[in-house]
PyMOL Python script that loads the backbone (N, CA, C, O; Angstrom):
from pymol import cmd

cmd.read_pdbstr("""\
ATOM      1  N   UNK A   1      21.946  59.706-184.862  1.00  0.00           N
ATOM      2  CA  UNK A   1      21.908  60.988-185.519  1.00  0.00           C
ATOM      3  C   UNK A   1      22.702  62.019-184.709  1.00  0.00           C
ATOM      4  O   UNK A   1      23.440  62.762-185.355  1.00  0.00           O
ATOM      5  N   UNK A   2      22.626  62.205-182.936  1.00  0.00           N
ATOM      6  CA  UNK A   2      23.438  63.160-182.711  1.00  0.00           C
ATOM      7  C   UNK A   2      25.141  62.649-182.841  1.00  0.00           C
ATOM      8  O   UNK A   2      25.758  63.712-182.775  1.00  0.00           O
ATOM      9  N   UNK A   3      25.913  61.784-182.957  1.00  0.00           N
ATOM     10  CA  UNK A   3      26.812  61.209-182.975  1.00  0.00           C
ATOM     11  C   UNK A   3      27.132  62.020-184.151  1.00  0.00           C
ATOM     12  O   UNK A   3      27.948  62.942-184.151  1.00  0.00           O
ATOM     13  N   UNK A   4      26.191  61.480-185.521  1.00  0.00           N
ATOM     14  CA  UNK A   4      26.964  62.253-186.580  1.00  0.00           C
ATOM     15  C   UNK A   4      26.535  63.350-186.756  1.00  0.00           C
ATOM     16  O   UNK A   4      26.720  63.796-187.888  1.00  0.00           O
ATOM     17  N   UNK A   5      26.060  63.923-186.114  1.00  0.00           N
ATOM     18  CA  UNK A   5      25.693  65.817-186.013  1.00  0.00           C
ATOM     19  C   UNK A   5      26.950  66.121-185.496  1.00  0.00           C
ATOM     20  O   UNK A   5      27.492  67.106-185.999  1.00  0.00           O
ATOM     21  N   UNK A   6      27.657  65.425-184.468  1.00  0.00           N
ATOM     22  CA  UNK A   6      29.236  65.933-183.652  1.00  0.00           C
ATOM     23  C   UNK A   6      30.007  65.499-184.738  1.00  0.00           C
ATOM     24  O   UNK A   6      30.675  66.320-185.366  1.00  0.00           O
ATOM     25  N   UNK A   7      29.998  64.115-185.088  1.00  0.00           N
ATOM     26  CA  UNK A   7      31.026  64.180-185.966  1.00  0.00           C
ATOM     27  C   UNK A   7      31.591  65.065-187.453  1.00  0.00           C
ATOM     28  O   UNK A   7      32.727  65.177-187.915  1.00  0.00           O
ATOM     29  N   UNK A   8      30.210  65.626-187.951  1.00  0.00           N
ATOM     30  CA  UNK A   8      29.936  66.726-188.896  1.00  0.00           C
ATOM     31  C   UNK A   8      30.292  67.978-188.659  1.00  0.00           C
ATOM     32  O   UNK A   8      30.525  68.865-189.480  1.00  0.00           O
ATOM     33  N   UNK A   9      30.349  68.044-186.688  1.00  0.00           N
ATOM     34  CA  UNK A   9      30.882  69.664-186.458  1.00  0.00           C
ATOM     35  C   UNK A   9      29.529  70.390-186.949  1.00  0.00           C
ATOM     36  O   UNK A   9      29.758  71.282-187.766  1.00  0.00           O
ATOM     37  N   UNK A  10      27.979  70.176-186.585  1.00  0.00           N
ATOM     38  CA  UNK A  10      27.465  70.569-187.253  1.00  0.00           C
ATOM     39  C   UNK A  10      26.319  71.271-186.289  1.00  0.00           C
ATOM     40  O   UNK A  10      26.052  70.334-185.537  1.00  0.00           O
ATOM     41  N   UNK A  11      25.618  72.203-185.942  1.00  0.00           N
ATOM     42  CA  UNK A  11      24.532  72.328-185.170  1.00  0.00           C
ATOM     43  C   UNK A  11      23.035  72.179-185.288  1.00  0.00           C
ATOM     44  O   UNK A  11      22.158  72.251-184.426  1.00  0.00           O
ATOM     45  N   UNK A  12      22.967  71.917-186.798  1.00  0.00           N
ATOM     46  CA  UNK A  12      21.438  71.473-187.162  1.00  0.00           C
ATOM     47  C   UNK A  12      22.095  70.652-188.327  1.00  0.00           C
ATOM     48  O   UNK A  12      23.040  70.782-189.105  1.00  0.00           O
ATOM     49  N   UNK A  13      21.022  69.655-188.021  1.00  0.00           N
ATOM     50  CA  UNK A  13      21.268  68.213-189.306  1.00  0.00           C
ATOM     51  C   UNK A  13      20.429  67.838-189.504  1.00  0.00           C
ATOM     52  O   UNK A  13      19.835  67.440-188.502  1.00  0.00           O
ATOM     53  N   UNK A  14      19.509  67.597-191.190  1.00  0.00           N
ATOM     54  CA  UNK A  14      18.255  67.085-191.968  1.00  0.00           C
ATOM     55  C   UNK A  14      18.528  66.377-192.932  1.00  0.00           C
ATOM     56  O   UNK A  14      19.659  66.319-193.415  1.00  0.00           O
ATOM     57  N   UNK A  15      17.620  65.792-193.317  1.00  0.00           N
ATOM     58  CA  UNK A  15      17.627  65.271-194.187  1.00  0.00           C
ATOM     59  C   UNK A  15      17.395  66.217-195.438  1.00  0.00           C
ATOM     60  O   UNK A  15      17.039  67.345-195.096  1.00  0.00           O
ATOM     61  N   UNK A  16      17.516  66.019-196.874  1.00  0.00           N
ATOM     62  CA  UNK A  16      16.982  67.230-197.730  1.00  0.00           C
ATOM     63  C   UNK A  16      15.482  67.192-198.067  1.00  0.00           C
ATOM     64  O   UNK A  16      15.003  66.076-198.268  1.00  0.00           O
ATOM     65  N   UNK A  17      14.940  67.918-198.127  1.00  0.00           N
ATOM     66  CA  UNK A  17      13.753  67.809-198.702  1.00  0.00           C
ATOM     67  C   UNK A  17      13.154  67.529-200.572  1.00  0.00           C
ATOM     68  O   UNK A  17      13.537  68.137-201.571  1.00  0.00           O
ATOM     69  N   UNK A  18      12.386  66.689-200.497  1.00  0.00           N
ATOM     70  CA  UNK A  18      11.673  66.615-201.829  1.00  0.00           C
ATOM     71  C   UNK A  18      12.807  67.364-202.957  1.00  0.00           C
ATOM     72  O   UNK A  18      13.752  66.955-203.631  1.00  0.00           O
ATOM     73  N   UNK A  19      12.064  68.810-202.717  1.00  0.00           N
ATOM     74  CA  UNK A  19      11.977  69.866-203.381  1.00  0.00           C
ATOM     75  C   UNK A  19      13.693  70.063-203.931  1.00  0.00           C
ATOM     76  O   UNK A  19      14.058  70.058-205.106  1.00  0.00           O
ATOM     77  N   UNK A  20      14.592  70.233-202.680  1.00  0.00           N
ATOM     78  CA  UNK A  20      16.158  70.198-202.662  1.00  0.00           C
ATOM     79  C   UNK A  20      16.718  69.178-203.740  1.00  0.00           C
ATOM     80  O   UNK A  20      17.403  69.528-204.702  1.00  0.00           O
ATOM     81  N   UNK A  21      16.242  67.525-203.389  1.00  0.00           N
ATOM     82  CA  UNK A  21      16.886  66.583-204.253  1.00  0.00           C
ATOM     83  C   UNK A  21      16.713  66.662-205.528  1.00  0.00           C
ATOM     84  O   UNK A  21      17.495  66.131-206.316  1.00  0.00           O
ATOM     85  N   UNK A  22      15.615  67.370-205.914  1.00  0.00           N
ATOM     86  CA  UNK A  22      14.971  67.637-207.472  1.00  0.00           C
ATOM     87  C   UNK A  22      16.045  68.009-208.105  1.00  0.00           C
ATOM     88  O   UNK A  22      16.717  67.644-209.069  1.00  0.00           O
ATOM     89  N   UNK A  23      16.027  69.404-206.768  1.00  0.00           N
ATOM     90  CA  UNK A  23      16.930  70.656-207.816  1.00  0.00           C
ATOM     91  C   UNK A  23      18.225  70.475-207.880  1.00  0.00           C
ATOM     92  O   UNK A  23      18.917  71.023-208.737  1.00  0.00           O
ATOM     93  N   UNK A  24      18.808  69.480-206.743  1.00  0.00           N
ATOM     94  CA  UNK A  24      20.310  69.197-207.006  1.00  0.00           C
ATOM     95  C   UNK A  24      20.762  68.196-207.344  1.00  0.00           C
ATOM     96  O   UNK A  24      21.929  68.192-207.734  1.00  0.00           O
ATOM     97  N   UNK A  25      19.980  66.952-207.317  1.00  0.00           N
ATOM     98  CA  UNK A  25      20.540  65.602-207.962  1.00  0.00           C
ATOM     99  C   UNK A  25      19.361  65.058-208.842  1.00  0.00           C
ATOM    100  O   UNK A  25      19.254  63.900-209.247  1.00  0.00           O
ATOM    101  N   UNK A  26      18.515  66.073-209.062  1.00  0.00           N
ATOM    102  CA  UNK A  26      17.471  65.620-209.880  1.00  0.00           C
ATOM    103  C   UNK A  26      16.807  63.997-209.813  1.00  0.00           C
ATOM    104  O   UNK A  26      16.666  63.179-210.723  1.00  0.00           O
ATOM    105  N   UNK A  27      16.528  63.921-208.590  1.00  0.00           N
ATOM    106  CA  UNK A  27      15.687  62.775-208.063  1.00  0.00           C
ATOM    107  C   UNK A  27      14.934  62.799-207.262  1.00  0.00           C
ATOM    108  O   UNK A  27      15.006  63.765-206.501  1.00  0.00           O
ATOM    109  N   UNK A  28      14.090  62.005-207.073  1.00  0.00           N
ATOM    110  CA  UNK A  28      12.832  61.684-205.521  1.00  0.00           C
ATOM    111  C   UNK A  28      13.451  61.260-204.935  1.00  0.00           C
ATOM    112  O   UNK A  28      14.525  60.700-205.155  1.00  0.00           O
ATOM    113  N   UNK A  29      12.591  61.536-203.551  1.00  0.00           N
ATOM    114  CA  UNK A  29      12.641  60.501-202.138  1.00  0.00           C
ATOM    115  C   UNK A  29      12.767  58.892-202.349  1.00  0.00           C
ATOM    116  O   UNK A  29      11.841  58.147-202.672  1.00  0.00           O
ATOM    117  N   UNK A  30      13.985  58.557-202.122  1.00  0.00           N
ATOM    118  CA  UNK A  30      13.276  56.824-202.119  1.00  0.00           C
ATOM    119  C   UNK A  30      14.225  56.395-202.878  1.00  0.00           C
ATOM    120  O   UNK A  30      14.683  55.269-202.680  1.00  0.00           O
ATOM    121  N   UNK A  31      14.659  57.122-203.794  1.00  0.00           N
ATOM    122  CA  UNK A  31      15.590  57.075-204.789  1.00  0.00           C
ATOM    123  C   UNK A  31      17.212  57.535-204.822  1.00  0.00           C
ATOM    124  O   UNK A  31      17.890  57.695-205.837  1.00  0.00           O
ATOM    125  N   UNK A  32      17.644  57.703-203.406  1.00  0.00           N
ATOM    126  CA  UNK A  32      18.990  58.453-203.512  1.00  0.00           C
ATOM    127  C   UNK A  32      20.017  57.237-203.465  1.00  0.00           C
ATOM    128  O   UNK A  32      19.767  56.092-203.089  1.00  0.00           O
ATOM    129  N   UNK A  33      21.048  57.667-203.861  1.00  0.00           N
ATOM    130  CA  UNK A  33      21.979  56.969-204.531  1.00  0.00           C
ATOM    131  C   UNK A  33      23.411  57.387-204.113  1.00  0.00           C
ATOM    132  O   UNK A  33      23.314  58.559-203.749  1.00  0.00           O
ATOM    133  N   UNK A  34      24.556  57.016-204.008  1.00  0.00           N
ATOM    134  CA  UNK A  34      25.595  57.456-204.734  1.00  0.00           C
ATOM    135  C   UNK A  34      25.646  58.068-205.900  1.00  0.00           C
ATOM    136  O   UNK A  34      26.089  59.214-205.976  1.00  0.00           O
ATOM    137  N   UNK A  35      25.174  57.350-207.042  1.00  0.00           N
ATOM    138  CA  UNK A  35      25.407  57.288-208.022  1.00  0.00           C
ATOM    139  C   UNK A  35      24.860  58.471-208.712  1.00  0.00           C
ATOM    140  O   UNK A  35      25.244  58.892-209.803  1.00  0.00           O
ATOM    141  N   UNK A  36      23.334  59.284-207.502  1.00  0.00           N
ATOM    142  CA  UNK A  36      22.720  60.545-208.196  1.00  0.00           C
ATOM    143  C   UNK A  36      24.278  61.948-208.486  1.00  0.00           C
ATOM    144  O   UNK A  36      24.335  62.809-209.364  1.00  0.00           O
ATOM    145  N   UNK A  37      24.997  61.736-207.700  1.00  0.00           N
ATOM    146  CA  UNK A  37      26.162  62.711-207.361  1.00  0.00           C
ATOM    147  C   UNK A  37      26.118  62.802-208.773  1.00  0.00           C
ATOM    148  O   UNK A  37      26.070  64.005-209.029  1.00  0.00           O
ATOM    149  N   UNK A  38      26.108  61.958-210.111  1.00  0.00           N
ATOM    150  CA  UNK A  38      26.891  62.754-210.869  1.00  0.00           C
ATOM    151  C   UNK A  38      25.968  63.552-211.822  1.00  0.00           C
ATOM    152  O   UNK A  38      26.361  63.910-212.932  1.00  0.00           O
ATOM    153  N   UNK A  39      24.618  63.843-211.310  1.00  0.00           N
ATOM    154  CA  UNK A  39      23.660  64.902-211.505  1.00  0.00           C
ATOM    155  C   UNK A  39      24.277  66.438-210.963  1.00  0.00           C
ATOM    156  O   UNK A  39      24.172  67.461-211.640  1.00  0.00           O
ATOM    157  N   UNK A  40      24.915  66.379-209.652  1.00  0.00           N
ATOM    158  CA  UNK A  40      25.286  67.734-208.719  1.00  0.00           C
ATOM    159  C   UNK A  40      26.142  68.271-209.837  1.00  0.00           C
ATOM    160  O   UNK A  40      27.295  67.847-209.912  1.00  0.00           O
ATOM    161  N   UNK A  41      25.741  69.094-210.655  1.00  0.00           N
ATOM    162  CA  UNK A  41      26.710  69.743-211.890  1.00  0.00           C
ATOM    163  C   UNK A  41      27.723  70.906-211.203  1.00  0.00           C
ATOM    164  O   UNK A  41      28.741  71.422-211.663  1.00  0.00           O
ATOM    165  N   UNK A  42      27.096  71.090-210.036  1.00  0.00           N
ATOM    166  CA  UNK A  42      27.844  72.351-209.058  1.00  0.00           C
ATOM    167  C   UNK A  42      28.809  71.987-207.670  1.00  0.00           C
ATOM    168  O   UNK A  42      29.120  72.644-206.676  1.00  0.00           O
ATOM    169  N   UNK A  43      29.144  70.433-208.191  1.00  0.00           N
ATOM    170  CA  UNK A  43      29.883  69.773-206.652  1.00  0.00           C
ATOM    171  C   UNK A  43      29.018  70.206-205.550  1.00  0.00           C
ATOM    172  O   UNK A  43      29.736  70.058-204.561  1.00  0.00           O
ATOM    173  N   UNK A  44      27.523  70.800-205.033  1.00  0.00           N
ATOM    174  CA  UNK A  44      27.457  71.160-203.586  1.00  0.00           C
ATOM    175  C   UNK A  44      27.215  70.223-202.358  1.00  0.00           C
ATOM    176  O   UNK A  44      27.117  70.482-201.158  1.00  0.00           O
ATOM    177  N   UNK A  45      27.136  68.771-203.217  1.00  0.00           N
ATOM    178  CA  UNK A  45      26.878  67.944-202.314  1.00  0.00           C
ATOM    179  C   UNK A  45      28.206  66.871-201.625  1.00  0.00           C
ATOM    180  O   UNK A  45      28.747  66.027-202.340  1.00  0.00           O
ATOM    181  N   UNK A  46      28.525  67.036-200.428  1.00  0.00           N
ATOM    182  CA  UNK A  46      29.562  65.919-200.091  1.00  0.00           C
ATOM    183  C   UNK A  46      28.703  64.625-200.005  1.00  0.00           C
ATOM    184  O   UNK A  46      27.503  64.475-199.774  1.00  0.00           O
ATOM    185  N   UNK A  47      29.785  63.665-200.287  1.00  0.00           N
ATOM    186  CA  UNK A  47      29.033  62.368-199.837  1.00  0.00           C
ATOM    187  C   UNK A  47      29.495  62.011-198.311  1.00  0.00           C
ATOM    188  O   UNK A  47      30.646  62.263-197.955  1.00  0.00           O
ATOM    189  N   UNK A  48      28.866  61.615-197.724  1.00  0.00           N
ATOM    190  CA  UNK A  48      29.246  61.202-196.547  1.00  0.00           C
ATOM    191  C   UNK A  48      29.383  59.405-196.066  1.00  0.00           C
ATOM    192  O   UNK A  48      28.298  58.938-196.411  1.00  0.00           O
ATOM    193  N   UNK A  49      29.970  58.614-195.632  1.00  0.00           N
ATOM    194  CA  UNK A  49      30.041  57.569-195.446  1.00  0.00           C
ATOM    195  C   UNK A  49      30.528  57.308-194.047  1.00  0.00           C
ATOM    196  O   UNK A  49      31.024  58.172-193.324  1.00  0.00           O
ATOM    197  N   UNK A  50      30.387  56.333-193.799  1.00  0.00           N
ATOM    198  CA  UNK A  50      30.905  55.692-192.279  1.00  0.00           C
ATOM    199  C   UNK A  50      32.046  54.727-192.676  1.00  0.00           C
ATOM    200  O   UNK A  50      32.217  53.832-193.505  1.00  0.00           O
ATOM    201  N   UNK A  51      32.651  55.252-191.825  1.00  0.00           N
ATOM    202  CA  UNK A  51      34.089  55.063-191.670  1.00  0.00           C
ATOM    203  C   UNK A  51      34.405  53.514-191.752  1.00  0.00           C
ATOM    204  O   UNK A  51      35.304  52.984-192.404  1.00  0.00           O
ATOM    205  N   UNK A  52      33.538  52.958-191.009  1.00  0.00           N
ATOM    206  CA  UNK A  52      33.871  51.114-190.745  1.00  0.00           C
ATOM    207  C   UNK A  52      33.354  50.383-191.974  1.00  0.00           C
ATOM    208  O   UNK A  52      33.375  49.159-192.108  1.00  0.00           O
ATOM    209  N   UNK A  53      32.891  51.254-192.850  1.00  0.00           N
ATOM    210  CA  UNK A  53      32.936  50.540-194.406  1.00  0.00           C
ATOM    211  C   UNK A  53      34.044  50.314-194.657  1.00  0.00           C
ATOM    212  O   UNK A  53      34.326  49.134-194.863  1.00  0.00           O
ATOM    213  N   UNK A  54      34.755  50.993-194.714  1.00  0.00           N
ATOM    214  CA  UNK A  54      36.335  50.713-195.529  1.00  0.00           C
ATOM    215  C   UNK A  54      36.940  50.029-194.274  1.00  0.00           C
ATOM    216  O   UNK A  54      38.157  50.210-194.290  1.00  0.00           O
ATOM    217  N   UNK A  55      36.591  49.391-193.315  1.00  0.00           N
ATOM    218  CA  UNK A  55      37.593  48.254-192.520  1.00  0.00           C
ATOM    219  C   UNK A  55      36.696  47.027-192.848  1.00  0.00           C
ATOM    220  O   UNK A  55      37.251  45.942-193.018  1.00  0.00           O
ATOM    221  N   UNK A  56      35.385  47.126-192.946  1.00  0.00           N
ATOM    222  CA  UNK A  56      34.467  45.635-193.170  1.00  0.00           C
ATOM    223  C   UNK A  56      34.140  45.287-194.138  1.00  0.00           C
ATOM    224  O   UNK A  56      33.763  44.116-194.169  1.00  0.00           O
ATOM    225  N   UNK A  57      34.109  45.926-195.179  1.00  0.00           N
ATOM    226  CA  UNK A  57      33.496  45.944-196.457  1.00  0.00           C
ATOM    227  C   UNK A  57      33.933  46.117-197.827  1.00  0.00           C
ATOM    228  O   UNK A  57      33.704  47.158-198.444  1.00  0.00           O
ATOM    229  N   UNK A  58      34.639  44.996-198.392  1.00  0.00           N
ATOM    230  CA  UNK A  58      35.370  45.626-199.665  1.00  0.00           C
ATOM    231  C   UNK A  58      34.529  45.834-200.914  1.00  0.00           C
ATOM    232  O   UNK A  58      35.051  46.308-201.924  1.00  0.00           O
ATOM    233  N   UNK A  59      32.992  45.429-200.874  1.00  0.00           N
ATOM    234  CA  UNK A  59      32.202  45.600-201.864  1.00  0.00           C
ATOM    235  C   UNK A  59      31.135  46.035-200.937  1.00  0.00           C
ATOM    236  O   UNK A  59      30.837  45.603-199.824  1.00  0.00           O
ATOM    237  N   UNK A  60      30.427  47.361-201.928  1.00  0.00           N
ATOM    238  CA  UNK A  60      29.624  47.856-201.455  1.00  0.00           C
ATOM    239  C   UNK A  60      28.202  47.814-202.449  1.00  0.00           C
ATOM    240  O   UNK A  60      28.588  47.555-203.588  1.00  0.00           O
ATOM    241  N   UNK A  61      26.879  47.958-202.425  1.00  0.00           N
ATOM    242  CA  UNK A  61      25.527  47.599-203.424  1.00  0.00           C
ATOM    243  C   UNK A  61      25.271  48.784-203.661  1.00  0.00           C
ATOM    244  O   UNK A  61      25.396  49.135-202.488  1.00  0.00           O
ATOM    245  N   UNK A  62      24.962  49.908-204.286  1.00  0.00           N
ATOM    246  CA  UNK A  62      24.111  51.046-204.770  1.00  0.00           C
ATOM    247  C   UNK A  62      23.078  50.968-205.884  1.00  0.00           C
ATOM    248  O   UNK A  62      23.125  50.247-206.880  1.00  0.00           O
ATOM    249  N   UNK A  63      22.169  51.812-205.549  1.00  0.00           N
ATOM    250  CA  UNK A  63      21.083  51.879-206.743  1.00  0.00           C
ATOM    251  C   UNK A  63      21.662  52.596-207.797  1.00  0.00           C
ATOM    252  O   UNK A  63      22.351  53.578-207.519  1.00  0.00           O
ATOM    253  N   UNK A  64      21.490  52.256-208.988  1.00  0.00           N
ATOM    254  CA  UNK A  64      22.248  52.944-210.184  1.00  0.00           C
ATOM    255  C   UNK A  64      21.125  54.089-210.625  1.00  0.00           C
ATOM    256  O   UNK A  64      20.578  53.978-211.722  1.00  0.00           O
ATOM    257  N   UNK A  65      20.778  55.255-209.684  1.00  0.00           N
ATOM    258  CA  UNK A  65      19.313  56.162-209.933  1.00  0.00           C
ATOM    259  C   UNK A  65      18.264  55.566-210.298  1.00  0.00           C
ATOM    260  O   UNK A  65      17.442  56.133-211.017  1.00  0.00           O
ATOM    261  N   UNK A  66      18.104  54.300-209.862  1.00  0.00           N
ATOM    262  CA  UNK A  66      16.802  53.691-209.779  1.00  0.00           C
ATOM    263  C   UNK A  66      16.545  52.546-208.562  1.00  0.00           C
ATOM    264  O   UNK A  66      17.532  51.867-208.281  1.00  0.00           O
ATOM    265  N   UNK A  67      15.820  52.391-208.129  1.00  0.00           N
ATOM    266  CA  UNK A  67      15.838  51.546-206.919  1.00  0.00           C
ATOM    267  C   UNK A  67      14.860  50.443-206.853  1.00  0.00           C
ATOM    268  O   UNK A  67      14.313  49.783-205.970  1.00  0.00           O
ATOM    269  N   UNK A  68      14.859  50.513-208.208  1.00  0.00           N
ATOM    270  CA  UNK A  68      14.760  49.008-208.738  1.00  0.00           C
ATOM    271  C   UNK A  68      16.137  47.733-208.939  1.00  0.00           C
ATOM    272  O   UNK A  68      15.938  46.518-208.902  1.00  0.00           O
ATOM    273  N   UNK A  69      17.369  48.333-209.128  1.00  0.00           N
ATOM    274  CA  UNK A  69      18.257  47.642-209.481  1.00  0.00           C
ATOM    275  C   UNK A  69      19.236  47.644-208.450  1.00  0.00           C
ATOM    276  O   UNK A  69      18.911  48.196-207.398  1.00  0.00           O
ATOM    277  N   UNK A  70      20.245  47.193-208.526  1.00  0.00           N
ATOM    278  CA  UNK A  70      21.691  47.587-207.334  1.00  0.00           C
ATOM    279  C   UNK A  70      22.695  46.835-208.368  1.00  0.00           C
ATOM    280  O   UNK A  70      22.494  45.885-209.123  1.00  0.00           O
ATOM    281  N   UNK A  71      24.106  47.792-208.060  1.00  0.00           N
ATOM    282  CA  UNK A  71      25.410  47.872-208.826  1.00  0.00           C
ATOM    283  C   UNK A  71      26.100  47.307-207.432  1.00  0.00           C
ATOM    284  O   UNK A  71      25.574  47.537-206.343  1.00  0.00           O
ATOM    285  N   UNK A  72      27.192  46.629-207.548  1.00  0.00           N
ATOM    286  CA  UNK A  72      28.129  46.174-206.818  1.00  0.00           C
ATOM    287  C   UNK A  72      29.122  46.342-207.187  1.00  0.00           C
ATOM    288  O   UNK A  72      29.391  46.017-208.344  1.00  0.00           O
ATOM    289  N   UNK A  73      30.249  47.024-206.202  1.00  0.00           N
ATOM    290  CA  UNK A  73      31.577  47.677-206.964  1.00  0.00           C
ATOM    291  C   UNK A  73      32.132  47.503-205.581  1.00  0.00           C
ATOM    292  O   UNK A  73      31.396  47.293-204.616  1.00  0.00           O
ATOM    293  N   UNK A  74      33.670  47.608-205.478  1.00  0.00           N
ATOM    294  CA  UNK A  74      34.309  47.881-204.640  1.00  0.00           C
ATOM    295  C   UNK A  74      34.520  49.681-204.133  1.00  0.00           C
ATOM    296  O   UNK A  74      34.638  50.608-204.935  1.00  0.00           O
ATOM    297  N   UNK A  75      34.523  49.789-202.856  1.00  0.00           N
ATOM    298  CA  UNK A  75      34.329  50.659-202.223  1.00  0.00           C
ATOM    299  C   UNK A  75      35.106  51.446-202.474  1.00  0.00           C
ATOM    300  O   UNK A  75      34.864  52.631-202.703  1.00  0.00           O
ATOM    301  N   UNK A  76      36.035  50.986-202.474  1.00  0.00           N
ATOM    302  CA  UNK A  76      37.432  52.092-202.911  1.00  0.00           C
ATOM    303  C   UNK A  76      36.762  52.638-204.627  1.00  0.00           C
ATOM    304  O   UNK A  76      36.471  53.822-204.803  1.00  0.00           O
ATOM    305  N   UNK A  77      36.675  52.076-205.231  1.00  0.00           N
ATOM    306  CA  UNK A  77      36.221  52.170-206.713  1.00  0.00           C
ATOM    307  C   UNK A  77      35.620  53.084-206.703  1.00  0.00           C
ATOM    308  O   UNK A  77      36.131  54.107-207.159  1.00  0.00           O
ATOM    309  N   UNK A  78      33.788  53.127-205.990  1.00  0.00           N
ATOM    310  CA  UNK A  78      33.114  53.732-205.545  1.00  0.00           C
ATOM    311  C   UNK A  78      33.587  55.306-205.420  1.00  0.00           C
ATOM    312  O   UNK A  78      33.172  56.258-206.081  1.00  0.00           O
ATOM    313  N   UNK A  79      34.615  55.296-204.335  1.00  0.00           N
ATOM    314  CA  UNK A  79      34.952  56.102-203.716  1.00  0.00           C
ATOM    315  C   UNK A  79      35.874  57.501-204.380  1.00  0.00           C
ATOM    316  O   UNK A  79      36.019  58.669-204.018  1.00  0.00           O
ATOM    317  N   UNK A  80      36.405  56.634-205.582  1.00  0.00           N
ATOM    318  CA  UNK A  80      37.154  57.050-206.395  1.00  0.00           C
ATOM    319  C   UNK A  80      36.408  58.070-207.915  1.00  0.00           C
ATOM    320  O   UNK A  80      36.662  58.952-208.736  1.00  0.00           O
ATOM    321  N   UNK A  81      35.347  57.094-207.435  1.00  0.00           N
ATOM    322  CA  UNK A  81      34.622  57.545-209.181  1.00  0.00           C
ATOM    323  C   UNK A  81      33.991  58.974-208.577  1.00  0.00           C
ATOM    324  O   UNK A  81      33.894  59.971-209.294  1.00  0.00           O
ATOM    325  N   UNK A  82      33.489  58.952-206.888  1.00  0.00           N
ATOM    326  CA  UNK A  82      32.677  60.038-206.607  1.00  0.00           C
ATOM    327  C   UNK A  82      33.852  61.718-206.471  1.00  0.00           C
ATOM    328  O   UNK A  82      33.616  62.922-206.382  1.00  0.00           O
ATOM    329  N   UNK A  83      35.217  60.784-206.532  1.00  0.00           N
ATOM    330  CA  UNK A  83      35.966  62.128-206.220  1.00  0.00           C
ATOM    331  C   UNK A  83      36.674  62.909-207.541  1.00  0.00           C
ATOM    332  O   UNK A  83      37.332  63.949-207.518  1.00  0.00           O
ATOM    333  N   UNK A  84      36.275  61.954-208.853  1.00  0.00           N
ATOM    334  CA  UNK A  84      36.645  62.097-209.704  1.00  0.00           C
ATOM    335  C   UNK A  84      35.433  62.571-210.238  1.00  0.00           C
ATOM    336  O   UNK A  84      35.605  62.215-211.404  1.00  0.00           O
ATOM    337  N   UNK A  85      34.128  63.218-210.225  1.00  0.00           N
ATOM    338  CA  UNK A  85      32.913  63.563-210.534  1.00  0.00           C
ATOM    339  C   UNK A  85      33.369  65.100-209.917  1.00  0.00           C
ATOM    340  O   UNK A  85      32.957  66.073-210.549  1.00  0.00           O
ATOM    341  N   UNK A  86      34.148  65.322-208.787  1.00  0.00           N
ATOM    342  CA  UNK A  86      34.462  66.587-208.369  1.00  0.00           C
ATOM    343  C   UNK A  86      33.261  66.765-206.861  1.00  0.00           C
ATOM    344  O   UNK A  86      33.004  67.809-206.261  1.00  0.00           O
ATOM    345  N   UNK A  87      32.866  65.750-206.661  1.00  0.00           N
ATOM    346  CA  UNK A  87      32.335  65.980-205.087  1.00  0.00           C
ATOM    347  C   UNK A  87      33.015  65.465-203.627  1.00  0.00           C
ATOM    348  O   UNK A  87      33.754  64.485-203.723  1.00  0.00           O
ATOM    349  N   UNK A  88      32.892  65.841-202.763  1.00  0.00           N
ATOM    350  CA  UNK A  88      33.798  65.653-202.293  1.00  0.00           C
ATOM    351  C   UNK A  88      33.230  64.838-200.715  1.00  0.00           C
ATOM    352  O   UNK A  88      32.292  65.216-200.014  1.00  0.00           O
ATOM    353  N   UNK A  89      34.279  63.457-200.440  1.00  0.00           N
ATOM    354  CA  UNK A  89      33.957  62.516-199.672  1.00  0.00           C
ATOM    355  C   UNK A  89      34.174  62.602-198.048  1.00  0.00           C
ATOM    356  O   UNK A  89      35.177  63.251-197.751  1.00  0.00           O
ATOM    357  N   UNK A  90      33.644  62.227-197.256  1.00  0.00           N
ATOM    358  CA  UNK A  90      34.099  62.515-195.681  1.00  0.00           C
ATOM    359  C   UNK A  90      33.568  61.509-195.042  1.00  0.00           C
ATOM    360  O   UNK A  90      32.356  61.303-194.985  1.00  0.00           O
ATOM    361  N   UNK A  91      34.538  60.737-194.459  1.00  0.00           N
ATOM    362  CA  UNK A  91      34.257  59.319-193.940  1.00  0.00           C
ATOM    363  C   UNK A  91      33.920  59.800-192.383  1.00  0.00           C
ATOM    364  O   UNK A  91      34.427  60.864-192.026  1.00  0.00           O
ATOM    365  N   UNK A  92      33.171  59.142-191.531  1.00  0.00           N
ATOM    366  CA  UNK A  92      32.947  59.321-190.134  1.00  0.00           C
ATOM    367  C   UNK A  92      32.621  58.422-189.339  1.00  0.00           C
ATOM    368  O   UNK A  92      31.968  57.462-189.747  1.00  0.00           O
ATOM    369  N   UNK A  93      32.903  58.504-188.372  1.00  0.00           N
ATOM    370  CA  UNK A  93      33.123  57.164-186.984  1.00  0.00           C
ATOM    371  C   UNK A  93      32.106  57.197-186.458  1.00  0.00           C
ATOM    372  O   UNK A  93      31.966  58.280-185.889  1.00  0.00           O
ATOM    373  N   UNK A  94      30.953  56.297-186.296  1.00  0.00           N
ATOM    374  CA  UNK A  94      29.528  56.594-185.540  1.00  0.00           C
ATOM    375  C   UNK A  94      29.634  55.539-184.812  1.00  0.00           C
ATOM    376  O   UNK A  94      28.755  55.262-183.996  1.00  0.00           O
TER     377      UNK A  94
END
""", "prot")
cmd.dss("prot")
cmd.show_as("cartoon", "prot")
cmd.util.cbc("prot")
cmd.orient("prot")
């Protein structure tokens, strides 16, 4: 966690609360996703990822807003659909 607090450039770093995910990706705890992003009707959320996905990993699993199931897509794909939703991505080295 402090690794990606530096790498964020950031001086306090949380997780969101309950209450936050409701109001911006309209989901619970337990339940976050990629895939909630295309709830954020106001872009305020970046997605964040680690960097050594895209050197190890050409398919990545997400819950499709339920975490009962998982979607498998390529990362780049992934990556593409979240920047084309209008949120915006930032890969980081941990």
């Amino acid at each position: 966690m402090k690794k990606l607090k530096e790498n964020l450039s950031t001086s306090r770093f949380s997780f969101a609360h309950p209450e936050e995910l409701a109001m911006k990706l309209g989901i619970t705890s337990g339940a976050v996703s990629p895939f909630n992003l295309f709830n954020d009707k106001q872009h305020q959320v970046t997605f964040i990822i680690d960097a050594d996905i895209f050197k190890n990993e050409e398919l990545i699993g997400c819950h499709p807003n339920i975490n009962t199931a998982t979607v498998i897509l390529r990362t780049k794909d992934l990556l593409q659909i979240i920047k084309l939703n209008g949120n915006s991505v930032k890969a980081v080295q941990l």
